[in-house]
KOLKENU-235521 format. One line per 4 residues: number of its first residue (from 0); their letters; for each residue x, y, z of C-alpha. Coordinates in steps of 0.2 Angstrom, whole numbers. Each point is the difference from the previous one (the first is absolute). Layout:
residues N
NUM> a> X,Y,Z  ... $
This chain:
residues 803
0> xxxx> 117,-34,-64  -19,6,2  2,8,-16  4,-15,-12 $
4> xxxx> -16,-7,6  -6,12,-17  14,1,-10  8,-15,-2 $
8> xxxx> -13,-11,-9  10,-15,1  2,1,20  -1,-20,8 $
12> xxxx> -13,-7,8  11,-1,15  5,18,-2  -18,4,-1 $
16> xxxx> -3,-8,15  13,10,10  -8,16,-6  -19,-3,7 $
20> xxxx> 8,-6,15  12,14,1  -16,10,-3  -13,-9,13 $
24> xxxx> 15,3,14  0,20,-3  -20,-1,0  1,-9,16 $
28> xxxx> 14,11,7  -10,15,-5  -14,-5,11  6,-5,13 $
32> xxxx> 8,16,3  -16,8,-3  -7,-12,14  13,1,12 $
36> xxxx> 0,20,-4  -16,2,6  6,-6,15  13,9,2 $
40> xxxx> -15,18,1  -11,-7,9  13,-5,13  7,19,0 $
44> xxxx> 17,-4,-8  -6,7,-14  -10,16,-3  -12,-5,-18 $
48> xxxx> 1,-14,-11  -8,-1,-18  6,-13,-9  -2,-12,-18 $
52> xxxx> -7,-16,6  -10,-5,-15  7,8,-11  18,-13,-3 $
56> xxxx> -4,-9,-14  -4,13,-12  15,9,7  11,-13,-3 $
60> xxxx> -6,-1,-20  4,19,-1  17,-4,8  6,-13,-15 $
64> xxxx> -5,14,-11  10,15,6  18,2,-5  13,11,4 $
68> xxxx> -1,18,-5  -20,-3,3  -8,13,17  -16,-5,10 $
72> xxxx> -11,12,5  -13,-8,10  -4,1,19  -1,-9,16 $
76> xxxx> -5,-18,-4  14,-5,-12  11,-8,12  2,-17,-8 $
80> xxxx> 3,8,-16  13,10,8  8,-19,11  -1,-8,-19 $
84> xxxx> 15,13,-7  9,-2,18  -3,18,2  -9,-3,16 $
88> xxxx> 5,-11,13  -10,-9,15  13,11,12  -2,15,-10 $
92> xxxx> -18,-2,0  -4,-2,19  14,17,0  -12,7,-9 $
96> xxxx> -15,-4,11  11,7,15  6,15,-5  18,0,0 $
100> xxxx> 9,14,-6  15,-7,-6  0,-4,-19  12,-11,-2 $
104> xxxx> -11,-10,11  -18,6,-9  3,4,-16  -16,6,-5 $
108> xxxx> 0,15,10  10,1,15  -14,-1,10  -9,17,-5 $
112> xxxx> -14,-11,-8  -10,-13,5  1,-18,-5  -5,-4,-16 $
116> xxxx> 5,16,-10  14,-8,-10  18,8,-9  16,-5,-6 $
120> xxxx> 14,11,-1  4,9,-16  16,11,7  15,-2,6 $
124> xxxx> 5,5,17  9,18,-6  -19,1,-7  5,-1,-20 $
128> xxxx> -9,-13,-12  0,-20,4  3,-10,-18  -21,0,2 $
132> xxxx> -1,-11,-17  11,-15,6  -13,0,15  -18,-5,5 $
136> xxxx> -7,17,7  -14,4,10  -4,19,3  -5,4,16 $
140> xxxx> -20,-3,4  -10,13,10  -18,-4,7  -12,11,-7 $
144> xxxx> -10,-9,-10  3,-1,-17  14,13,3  12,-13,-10 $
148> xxxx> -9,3,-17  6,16,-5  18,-4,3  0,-17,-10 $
152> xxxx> -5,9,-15  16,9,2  11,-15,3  -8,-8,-16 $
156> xxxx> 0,15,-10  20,1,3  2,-16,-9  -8,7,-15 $
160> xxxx> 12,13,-1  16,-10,3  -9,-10,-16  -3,15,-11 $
164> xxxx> 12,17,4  19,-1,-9  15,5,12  -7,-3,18 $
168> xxxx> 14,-10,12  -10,-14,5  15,-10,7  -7,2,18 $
172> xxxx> -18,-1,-6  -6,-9,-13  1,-14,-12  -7,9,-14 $
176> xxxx> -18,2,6  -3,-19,3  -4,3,19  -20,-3,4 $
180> xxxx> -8,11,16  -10,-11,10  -13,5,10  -12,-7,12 $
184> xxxx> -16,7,9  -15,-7,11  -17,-1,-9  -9,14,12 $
188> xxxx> 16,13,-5  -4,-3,-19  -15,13,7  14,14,2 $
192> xxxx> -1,14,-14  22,-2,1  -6,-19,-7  -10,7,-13 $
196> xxxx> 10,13,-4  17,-10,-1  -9,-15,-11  -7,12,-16 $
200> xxxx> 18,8,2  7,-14,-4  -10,-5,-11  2,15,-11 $
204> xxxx> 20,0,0  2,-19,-1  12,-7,12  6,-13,7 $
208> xxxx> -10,-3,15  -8,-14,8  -13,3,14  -3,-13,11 $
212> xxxx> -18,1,8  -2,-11,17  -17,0,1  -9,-10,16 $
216> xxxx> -16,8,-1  3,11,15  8,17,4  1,-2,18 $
220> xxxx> -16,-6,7  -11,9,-16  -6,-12,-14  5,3,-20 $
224> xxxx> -17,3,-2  1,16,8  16,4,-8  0,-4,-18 $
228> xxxx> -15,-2,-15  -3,-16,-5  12,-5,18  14,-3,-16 $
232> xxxx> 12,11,-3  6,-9,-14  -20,-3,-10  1,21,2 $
236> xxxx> 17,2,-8  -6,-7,-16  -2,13,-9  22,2,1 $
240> xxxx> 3,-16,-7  9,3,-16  -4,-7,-16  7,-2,-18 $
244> xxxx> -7,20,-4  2,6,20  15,1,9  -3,-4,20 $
248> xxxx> 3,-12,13  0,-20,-1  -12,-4,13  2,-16,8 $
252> xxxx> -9,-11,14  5,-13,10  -3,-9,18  12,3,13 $
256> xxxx> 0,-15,5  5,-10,-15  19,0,-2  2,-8,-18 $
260> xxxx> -13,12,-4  9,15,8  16,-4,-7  -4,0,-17 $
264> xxxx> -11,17,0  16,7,8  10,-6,-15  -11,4,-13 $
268> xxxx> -2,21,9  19,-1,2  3,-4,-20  -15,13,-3 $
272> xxxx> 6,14,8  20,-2,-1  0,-4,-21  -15,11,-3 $
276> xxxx> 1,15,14  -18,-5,0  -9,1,21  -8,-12,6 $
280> xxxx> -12,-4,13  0,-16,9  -17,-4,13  5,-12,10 $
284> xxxx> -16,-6,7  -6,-11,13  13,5,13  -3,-2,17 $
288> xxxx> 5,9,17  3,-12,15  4,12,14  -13,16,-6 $
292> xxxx> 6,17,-5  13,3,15  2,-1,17  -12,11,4 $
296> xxxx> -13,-13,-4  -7,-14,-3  -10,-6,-15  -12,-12,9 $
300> xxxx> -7,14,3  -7,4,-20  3,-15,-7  -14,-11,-2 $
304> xxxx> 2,-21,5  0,-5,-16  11,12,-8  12,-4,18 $
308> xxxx> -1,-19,-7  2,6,-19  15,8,6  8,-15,10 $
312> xxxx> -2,-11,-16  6,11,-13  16,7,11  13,1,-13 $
316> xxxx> 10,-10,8  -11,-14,5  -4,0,-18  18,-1,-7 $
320> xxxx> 4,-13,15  -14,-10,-9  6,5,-16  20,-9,3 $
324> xxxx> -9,-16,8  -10,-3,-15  13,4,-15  12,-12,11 $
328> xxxx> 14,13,4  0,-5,19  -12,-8,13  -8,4,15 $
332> xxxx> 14,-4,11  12,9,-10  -9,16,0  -2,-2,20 $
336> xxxx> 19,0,0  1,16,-11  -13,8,13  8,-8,17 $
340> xxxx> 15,9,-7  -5,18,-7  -10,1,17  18,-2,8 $
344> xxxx> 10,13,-13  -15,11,4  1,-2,20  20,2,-1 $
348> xxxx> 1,14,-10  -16,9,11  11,0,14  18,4,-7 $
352> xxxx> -11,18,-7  -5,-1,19  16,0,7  8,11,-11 $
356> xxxx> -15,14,0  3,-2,21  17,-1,2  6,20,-2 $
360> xxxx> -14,7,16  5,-15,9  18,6,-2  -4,18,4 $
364> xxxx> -12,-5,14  17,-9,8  10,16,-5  -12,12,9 $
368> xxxx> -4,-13,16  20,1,3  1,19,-2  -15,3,12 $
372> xxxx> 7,-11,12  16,9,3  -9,17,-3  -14,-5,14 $
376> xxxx> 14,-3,16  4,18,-3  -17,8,0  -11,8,11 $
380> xxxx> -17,-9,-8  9,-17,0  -16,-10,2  -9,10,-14 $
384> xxxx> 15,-5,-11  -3,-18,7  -16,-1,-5  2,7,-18 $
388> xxxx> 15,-15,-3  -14,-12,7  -14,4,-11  14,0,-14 $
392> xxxx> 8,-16,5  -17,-8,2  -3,1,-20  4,-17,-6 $
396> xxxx> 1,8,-20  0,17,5  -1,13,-16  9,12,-3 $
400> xxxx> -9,17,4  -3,-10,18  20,1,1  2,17,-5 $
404> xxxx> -16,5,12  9,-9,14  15,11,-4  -9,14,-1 $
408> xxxx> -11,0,16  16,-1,8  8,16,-6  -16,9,7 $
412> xxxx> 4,-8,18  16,7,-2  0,14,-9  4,11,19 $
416> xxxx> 17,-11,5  14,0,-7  6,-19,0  17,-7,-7 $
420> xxxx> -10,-12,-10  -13,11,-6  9,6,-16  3,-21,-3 $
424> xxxx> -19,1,-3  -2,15,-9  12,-6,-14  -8,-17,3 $
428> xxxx> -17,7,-5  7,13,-14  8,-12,-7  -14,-14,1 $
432> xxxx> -12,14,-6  7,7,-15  7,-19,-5  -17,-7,0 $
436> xxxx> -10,16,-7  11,-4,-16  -9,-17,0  -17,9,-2 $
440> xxxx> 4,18,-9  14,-4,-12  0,2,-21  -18,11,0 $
444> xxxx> 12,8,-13  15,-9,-11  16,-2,11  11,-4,-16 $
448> xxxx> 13,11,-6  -11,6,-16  -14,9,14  -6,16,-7 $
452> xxxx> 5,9,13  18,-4,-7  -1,6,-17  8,18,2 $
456> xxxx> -8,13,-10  8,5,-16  -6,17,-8  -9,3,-17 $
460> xxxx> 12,11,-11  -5,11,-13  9,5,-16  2,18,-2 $
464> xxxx> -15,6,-11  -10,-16,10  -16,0,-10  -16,6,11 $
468> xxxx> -15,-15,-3  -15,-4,6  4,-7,17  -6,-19,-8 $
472> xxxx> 13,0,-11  11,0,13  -8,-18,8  -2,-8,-18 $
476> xxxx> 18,2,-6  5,-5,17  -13,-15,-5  8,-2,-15 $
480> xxxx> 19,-1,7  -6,-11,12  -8,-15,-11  15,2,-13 $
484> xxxx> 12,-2,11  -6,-16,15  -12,-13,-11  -8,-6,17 $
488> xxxx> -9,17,3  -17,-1,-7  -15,13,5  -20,-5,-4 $
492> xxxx> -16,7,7  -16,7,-3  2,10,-19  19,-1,3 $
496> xxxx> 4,-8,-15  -7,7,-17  -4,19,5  14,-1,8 $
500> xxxx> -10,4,18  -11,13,2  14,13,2  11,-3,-12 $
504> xxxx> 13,-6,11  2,-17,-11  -3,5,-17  7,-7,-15 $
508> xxxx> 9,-15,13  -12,-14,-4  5,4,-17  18,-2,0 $
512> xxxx> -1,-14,16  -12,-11,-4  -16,-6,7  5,-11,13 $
516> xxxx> 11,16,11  -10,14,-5  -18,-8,2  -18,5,3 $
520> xxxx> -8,-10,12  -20,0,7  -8,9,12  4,-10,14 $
524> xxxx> 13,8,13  2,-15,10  6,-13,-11  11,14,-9 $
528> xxxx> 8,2,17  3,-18,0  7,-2,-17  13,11,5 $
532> xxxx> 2,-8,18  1,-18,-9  14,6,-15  11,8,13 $
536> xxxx> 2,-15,13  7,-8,-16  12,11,-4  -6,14,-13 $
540> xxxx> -2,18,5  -20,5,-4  -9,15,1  -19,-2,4 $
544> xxxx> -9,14,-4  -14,9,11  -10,13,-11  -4,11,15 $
548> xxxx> 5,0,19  -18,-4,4  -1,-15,-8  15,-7,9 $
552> xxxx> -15,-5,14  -7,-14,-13  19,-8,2  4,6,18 $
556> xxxx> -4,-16,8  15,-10,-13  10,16,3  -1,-2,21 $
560> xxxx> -1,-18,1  9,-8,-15  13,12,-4  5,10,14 $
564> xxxx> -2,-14,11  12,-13,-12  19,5,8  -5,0,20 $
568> xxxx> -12,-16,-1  16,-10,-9  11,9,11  12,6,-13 $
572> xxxx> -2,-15,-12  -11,4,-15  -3,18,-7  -11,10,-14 $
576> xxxx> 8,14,-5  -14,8,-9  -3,17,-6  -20,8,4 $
580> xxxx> -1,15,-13  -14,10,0  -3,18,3  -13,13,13 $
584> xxxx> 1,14,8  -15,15,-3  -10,-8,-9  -18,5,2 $
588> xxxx> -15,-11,6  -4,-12,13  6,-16,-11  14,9,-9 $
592> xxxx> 7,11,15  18,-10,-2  3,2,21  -2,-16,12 $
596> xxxx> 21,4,4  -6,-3,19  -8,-18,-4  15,-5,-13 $
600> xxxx> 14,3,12  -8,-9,13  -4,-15,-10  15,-1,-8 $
604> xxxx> 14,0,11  13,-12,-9  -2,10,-15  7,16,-6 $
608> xxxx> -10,15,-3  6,14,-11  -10,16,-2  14,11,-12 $
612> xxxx> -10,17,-5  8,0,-20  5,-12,-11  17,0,0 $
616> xxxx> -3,-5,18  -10,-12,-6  11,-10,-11  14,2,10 $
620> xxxx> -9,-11,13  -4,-12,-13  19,-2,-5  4,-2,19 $
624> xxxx> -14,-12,3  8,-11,-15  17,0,8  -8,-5,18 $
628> xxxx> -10,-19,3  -13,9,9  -20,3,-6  -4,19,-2 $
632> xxxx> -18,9,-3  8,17,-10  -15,13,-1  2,12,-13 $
636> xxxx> -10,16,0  -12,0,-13  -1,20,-3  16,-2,-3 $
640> xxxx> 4,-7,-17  -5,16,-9  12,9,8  16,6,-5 $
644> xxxx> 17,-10,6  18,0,-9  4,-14,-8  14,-12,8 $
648> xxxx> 14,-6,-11  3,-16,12  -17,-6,-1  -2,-18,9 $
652> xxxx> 17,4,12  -4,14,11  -8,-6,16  -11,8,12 $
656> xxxx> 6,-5,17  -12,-8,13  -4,7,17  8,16,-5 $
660> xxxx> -10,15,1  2,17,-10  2,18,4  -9,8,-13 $
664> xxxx> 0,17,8  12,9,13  -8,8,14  0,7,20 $
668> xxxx> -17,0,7  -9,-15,-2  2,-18,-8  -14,-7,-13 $
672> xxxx> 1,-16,-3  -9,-9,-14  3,-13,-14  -7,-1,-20 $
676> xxxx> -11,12,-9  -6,10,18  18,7,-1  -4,12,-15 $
680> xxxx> -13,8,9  9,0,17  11,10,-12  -11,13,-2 $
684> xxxx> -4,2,15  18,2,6  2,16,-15  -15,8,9 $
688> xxxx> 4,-2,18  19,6,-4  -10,19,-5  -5,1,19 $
692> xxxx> 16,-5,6  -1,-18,3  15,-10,-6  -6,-19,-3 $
696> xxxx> 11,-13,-3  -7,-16,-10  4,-17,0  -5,-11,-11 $
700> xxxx> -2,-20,8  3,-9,-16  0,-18,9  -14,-3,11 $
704> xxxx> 6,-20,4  15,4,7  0,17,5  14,13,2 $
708> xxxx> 12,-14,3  12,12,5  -9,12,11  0,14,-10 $
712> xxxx> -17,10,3  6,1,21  16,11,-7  -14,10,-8 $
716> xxxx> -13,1,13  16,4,12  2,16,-10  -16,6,-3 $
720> xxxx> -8,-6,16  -17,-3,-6  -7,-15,-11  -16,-1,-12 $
724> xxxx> -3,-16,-9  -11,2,-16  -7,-15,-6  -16,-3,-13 $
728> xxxx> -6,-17,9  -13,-1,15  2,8,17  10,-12,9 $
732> xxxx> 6,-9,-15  19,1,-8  3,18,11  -2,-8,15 $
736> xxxx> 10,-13,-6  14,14,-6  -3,9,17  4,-17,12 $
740> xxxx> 16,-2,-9  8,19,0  -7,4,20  2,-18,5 $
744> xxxx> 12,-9,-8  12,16,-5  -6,8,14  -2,17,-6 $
748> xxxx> -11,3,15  15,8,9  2,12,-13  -17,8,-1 $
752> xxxx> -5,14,5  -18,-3,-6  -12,-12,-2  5,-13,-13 $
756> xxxx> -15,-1,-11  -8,-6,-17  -12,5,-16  -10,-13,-5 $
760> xxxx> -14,-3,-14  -17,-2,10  -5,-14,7  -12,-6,-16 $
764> xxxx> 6,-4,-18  1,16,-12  -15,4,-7  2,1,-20 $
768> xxxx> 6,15,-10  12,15,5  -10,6,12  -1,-18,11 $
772> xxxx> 17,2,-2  2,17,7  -11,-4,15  4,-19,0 $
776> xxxx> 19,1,3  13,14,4  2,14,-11  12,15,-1 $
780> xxxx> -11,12,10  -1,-16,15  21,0,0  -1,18,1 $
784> xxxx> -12,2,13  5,-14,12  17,6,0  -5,16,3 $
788> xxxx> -10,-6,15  17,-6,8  7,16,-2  -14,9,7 $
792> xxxx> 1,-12,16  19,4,0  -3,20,-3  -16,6,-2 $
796> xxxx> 6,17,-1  9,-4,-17  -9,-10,-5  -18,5,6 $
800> xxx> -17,-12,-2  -7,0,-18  -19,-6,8 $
């Protein structure tokens, strides 16, 4: 219904009439849950609020714009927009606001984010594709401040190749490119450099994207004029308004408050940018935020009297309450009956979430009193036990980690007796436990049947004579099988596109595929992380391109926030599958040194990391990743593409399995364990020691997240007895990481018979040249020795001290 309001020119008066009234009642629903959710924090049932009061009206012209197929990108004050397409409900809003973890119940998240950050589902529950394009779609909001930009220029870009590359399936999809990207942002995060970055991205590969900027002259408590020149983002953005000789943006201005206004610069930006593939910018000025930032604070403490007063008047909607009085669509006693009854939907559907958020520690609190009741007549510390069902049963809403801790507490009082009921309570709280940790730790990685870890390993085969080529011929044919055979896959980055990237490994593709798959981009790491994140939630397969591993920091924070966030904070019900390429490993200097392994795998857990030491590896892992729905960083070595490699003859069907490590030499004495371009000289090292009588045996990681899925490096370590891990990052960076999971989690430890240790780089970046390598990071003559040391702790007759 909403939606006819613009496209049926002919709608009645009466019809009309229904809309604005329609409209006014989600307004008013929309704040009053803000309201009464602010109530709901400071009285402790809830644990933050930040909500969209004053923001409804605008919200509600964007909504009559949106159609199916469209995504939002915004963040955490559009949830009247959201209540406009019935994608938010009051109950699922106050679920939100409490947490619960069931997301049936709260939708947006499952509880794992807090109110506000809003989603809809794009996949089914067997975790395959949702028909996206015969639905309104949301992706999943995160709160770092302007952290949504880089991802909508991916969502928008996908439309403009559904519109424009021949033979993709966009059944699931897309309606040939017709689909706009809306974003929205506050005024004070347009200062962000993701903001910056995302709008003259945008503006260079013209698509369909509309930006939305609430702006209410405050970013918390600080003023636009400490924020942004002239206090107006739009005055500064001039300069990208296009123009009969430019392309750009169409910039438009208009007051939050004024809903005919509103509604007909939502029109006019959805005709501009869904016909033309043109973005545009919308200020919405003039906005106003009743209840402050959060509640955290309060805004009487920055904002001026008059502005206070300012605000009361111009309330968006007091103004559109005004607005239907005076243009006869209802009268005052009218709206108070709309309001009487959105403050009664809003109170009912507060406490049904209530209930429901309640109801499962209530029923385990019951559950546990019983079993502690019975186990309590039998025990010696009955009144200790008494107390802990006291203190448990005095909770009126108990949570549940105060169940579990009741549970708990108990088993240490009894952990000397042996009770008929005590097992009762150990499955009880096993059971509890594990059932409940799912509702906080589940889908960090995909869950579906297409999981990488699932795609078996199929090996490259060679024809007789196999051709030896420079090692990037390898990758680019592999390229090349890969984009003629699946449309969707597309690859751009930083010189990727005509040079064919700085090793060769692309050349000749843009070529024969076009400039929209095989495409150049700008310097701008970030946004080309998020064209890739965008284009895959909406179902085509890109590859954004890194030039080096250093340079993955300028798009780390999308990489550890956006992406590798996206399948746990949906729990299971959106995904990216996006492929990182970029390559590292020994390269020389302090901002080219290609090693922060230590600070990537720890930032990046819900995303695979593959380290393969050639280029067959390499491709092999980009053939898997395409059969999985999971996001990957592959880092390929960059003194590698010169060297020689025989030339596959199934190029783009051999895979490289994940989480499998390699043998890549037989020994006795000692495991080495390593991963990319370190492995060669960890291979030299192993000829000279083999001359005094020490017989290494090297294992080669491959997949750094997961890793050794199947436990392999233990049946080494069981044999030779003694472990060194080799690694080029920073003392106590990926080796220590590599160390925790053979001693700790294989536990190799009992298989040692010395000290499990590791060669690192030093602790600063590699000065430049050969030399700041050699002194920088390990070399042959540092494997050498420091296996040589173990063996001169182990027998210094043989093998007697070289100092």
């Amino acid at each position: 219904m909403q939606k006819e309001v613009k496209e049926n020119i002919d709608l009645s008066f009466e019809d009309f009439k229904s809309e604005v009234l329609k409209d006014y009642k989600t307004a008013v629903i929309s704040r009053e849950c803000s309201l009464l959710g602010r109530r709901e924090v400071l009285t402790g049932k809830a644990k933050f609020g930040i909500f969209g009061d004053g923001k409804e009206v605008p919200q509600l012209a964007m909504a009559k714009a949106f159609k199916n197929g469209d995504f939002r990108s915004g963040y955490y004050r559009d949830q009247t927009f959201m209540m406009a397409l019935n994608l938010l409900s009051v109950e699922e809003f106050f679920a939100g606001l409490y947490g619960n973890t069931d997301i049936e119940q709260e939708p947006m998240s499952g509880g794992r984010q807090m109110g506000g950050h809003f989603g809809t589902h794009s996949l089914q529950e067997d975790g395959q594709w949702k028909p996206i394009v015969n639905q309104a779609n949301s992706s999943a909001d995160i709160s770092p401040t302007a952290g949504q930009m880089p991802r909508l220029l991916g969502l928008a870009q996908a439309s403009k190749i559904y519109r424009n590359v021949e033979g993709i399936d966009q059944e699931l999809f897309s309606n040939k490119g017709n689909e706009i990207a809306w974003g929205t942002i506050g005024n004070a995060s347009t200062s962000e450099g993701l903001f910056w970055e995302t709008i003259n991205a945008a503006g260079v590969l013209q698509v369909p994207m509309v930006i939305s900027v609430w702006d209410d002259e405050y970013g918390i408590s600080v003023h636009a004029k400490h924020q942004t020149t002239k206090q107006n983002i739009s005055e500064i953005l001039k300069g990208f308004q296009r123009d009969e000789k430019n392309e750009g943006y169409e910039i438009i201005c208009v007051n939050g408050w004024n809903y005919p206004e509103l509604i007909e610069a939502y029109q006019k930006a959805d005709k501009i940018a869904r016909e033309e593939h043109v973005p545009v910018l919308i200020h919405v000025r003039e906005l106003t935020q009743p209840q402050g930032h959060s509640t955290s604070g309060s805004h009487e403490r920055y904002k001026s009297k008059e502005r206070l007063e300012w605000e009361k008047e111009f309330d968006c909607n007091a103004q559109i309450r005004q607005w239907i009085i005076a243009n006869n669509f209802a009268n005052d006693e009218e709206l108070e009956a709309i309001e009487k009854e959105a403050k009664k939907i809003v109170r009912e559907g507060k406490k049904a979430a209530w209930e429901k958020v309640t109801e499962p520690a209530k029923t385990a609190q019951k559950q546990l009193i019983d079993i502690l009741n019975q186990l309590a007549s039998e025990s010696q510390v009955k009144q200790k036990i008494e107390k802990v069902i006291q203190d448990l049963a005095s909770h009126k809403n108990p949570e549940k980690h105060q169940v579990l801790q009741a549970a708990r507490s108990v088993l240490r009082l009894i952990i000397k007796e042996n009770l008929s009921q005590k097992s009762t309570l150990l499955n009880w709280t096993k059971e509890f436990s594990s059932k409940t940790q799912l509702d906080y730790s589940s889908h960090l990685y995909s869950e579906s049947s297409s999981t990488a870890i699932n795609i078996e390993g199929v090996e490259p085969t060679y024809d007789e004579e196999a051709e030896l080529v420079d090692a990037r011929i390898v990758i680019r044919d592999n390229f090349d099988a890969i984009f003629g055979s699946k449309p969707e896959t597309l690859i751009f980055g930083e010189d990727s596109g005509n040079i064919g990237d700085v090793n060769q490994g692309l050349e000749g593709l843009q070529e024969k595929y076009g400039e929209l798959r095989v495409a150049d981009a700008g310097i701008r790491e970030a946004t080309i992380l998020g064209q890739g994140i965008g284009m895959a939630m909406r179902g085509l397969r890109p590859i954004a391109e890194i030039q080096y591993l250093d340079y993955l920091l300028y798009a780390l924070q999308i990489m550890s926030d956006d992406l590798a966030t996206l399948q746990y904070r949906t729990k299971g019900k959106q995904k990216a599958p996006l492929i990182v390429r970029t390559r590292g490993h020994r390269l020389e200097g302090i901002w080219h040194s290609g090693s922060p392994m230590g600070g990537i795998i720890h930032l990046l857990r819900g995303i695979h990391v593959l380290v393969p030491r050639n280029m067959t590896k390499a491709a092999g892992f980009y053939n898997t990743m395409l059969a999985s729905d999971e996001p990957a960083l592959i880092v390929e070595c960059l003194n590698g593409y010169r060297l020689k490699e025989k030339l596959p003859n199934n190029l783009g069907e051999f895979k490289t399995p994940i989480g499998v490590v390699e043998t890549i030499r037989e020994g006795k004495d000692i495991t080495l364990v390593s991963y990319g371009s370190t492995l060669r000289i960890i291979e030299d090292a192993a000829e000279l020691l083999s001359e005094i009588g020490i017989d290494c045996e090297i294992i080669d990681v491959q997949s750094l997240l997961p890793f050794d899925l199947n436990h392999d490096i233990v049946k080494s370590v069981a044999k030779t007895n003694r472990l060194l891990v080799i690694d080029e990052d920073v003392p106590g960076g990926a080796s220590s990481y590599i160390l925790q999971q053979i001693v700790e989690k294989q536990n190799a430890y009992v298989h040692l018979d010395s000290k499990p240790q590791t060669l690192t780089a030093k602790a600063h970046r590699p000065a430049y040249g050969t030399d700041g390598d050699y002194f920088s990071k390990p070399s042959v003559d540092d494997v050498f020795d420091k296996v040589y040391s173990i063996f001169n702790e182990v027998n210094p007759k043989q093998f007697p001290s070289m100092l």
